[in-house]
C-alpha positions in Angstrom: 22.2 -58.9 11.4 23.1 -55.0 11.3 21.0 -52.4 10.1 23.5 -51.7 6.8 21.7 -48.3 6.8 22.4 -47.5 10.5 23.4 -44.4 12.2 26.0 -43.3 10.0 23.8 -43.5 6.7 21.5 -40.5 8.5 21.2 -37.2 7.4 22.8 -34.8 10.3 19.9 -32.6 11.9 18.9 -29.4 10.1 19.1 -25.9 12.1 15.9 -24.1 12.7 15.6 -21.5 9.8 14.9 -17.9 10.5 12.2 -15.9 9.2 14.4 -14.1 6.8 15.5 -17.2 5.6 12.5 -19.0 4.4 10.9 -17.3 1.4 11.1 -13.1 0.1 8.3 -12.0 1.0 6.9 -10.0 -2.1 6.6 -6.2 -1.8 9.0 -3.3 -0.5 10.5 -2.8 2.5 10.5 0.9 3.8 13.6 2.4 2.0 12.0 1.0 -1.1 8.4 2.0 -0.8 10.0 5.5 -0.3 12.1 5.4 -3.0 9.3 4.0 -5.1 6.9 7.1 -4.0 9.6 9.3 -4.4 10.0 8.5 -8.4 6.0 8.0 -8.5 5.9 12.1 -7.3 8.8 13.1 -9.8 6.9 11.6 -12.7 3.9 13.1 -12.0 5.7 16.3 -11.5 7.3 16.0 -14.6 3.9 14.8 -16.6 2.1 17.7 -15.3 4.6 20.5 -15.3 5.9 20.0 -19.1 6.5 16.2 -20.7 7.3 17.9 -24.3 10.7 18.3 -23.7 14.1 17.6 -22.0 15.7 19.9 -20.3 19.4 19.9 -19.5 21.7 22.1 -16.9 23.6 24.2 -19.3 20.1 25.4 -20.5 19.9 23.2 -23.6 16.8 21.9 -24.4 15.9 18.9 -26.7 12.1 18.9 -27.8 9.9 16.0 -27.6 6.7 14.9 -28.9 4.6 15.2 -26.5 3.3 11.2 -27.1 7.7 10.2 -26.5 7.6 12.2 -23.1 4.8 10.0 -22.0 6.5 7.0 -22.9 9.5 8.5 -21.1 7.8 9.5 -17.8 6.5 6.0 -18.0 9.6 4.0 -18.4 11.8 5.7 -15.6 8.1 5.1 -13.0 9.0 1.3 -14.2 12.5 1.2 -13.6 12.5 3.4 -10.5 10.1 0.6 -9.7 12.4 -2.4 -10.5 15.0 -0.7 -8.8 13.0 -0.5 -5.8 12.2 -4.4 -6.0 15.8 -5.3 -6.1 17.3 -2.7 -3.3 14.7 -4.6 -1.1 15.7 -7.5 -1.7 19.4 -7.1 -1.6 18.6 -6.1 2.2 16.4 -8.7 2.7 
């Protein structure tokens, strides 16, 4: 009697994957580790130069307490660091 499950019930053969292809591998790549120091060096320029106010390019200023400005230097290291995350892996 025939196999009711013969060679036509078979799964066709799966292509070797790539490396790129298996899993993200966690971390930046070189574009974003740069990019990621590059906002890391800004902040800290920014916290140690003056964090108690923004300053615009027409010369307006907006004062800040000095505790917002931390929480602002802080925010934009995070989402210069999320940014970085994603840019890799959109090349990945």
């Amino acid at each position: 009697m025939p196999d009711p499950e013969g060679p036509t019930s078979q799964q066709p053969a799966v292509p070797p994957e790539s490396m790129h292809s298996l899993r993200p591998r966690p971390g930046l790549d070189r574009l974003g580790l740069l990019q990621a120091i590059g906002g890391l060096l800004i902040a800290l320029i920014a916290l140690f130069s003056s964090y108690d106010h923004i300053s615009f390019f027409a010369g307006r200023t907006i004062p800040l307490q000095q505790q917002w400005g931390i929480s602002f230097i802080i925010a934009s290291v995070a989402t210069v660091l999320i940014d970085a995350q994603l840019a890799t892996r959109a090349r990945d």
